[in-house]
Every structure is written in C-alpha cells, then in structure tokens.
C-alpha positions in Angstrom: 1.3 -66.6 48.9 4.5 -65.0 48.9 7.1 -63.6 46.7 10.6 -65.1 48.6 13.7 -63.0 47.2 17.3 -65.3 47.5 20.5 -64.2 48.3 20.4 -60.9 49.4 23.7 -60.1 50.7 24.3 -57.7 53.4 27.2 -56.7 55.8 27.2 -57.7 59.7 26.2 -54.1 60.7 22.5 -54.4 58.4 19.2 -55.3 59.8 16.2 -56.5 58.6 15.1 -53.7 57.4 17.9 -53.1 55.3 16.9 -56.4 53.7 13.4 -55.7 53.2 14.2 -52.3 51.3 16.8 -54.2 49.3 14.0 -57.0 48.2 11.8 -53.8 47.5 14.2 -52.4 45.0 14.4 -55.7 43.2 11.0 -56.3 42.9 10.6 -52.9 41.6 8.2 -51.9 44.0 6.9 -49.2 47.2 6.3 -50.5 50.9 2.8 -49.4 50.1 2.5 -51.5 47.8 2.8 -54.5 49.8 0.9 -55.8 52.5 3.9 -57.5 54.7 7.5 -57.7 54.1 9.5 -60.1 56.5 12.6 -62.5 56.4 12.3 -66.2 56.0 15.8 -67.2 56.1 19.3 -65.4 57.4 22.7 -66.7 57.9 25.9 -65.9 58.0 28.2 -66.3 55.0 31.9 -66.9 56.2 33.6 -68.7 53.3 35.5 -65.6 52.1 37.6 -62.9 53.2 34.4 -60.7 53.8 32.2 -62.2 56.0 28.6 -61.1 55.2 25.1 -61.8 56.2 22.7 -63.7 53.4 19.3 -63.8 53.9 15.4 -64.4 52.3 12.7 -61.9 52.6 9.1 -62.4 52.2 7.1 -60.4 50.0 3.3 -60.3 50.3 1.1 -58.0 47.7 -2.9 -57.7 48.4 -3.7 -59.0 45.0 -2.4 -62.9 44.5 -2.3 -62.5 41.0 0.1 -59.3 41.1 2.6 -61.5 43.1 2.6 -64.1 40.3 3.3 -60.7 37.9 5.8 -59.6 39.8 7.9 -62.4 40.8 8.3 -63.8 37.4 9.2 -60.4 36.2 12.3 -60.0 39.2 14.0 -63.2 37.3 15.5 -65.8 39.0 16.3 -64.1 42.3 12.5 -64.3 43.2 10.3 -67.3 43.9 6.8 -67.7 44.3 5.7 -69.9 47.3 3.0 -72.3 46.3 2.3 -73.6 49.3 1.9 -72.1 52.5 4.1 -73.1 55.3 3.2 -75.9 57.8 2.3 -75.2 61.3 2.1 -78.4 63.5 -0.9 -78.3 65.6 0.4 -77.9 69.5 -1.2 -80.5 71.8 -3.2 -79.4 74.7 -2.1 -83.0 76.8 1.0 -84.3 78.0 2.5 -87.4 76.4 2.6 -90.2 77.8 6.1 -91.2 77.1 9.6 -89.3 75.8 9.1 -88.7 71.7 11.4 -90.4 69.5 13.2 -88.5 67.0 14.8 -90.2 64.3 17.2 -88.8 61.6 18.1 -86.2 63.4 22.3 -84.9 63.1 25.1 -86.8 62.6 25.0 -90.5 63.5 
C-alpha cells in the first residue's frame, strides 16, 4: 500500500520526475529504496499570480511495515493508503441497452 505525498508544488516547465525526486526528499529517502514511485493526482493551480502545477506522488517501499514508518514520520504532508484502489471489472459482452448515468455534472 502506498505512501501518497500532497501538495507538491511545481512550476509548468517540471515533469513527473521532478515530482517524484521532490516526494523522495520529503520522505527522506533513495530511489532504491523504493520499489515504484508514480503520480496519482496533478493539476494545475491558477488562483494566484504564479500559476503552478500541484500534484500527488505515489510512494511504494518493499516492506509494508517500513511505509507505515515512514509516512507517519514525513508528517502531515504524507498519507498512507489503506485501501487499494478499485478497478471495475471490464465486460467481455455488449449491453444490451445505453447505461444510465446519474449524478453526473451540473443539473
């Protein structure tokens, strides 16, 4: 389960990876330490003056207990996902009519 690090800010011209060796540094940790770092979240941040690019970055370490360690350690910046993300099953068959989707933007 992974360590998610919030609100890393970065400007337009960074990348991901730029991101990833920022969540490193916070987590006080190597790239070989970990077994996958990749971003769960970006966006773009254009409230202020400087417009900058905010984003989530996915930490995995091989021992599940060392994540737990390490995440309350980096504070509040760094989360702990419980549960792992849910994948809907993709149907083999056509339906039979159009799906209804409910809820869905502004009525």
């Amino acid at each position: 389960m992974p360590v998610i690090i919030n609100d890393i800010r970065l400007r337009l011209e960074d990348g991901e990876q730029e991101a990833i060796e920022v969540a490193l540094r916070r987590l006080h940790l190597k790239r070989s330490d970990t077994s996958a770092c990749y971003l769960v979240r970006a966006s773009v941040d254009a409230r202020h003056r400087e417009i900058s690019f905010v984003c989530s970055v996915g930490v995995e370490l091989p021992d599940e207990a060392a994540e737990a360690a390490v995440a309350a350690a980096a504070g509040p910046g760094a989360v702990l996902r419980l549960k792992p993300r849910y994948d809907p099953p993709v149907g083999v068959e056509c339906l039979p009519h159009r799906p209804v989707i409910a809820g869905f933007g502004p009525a």
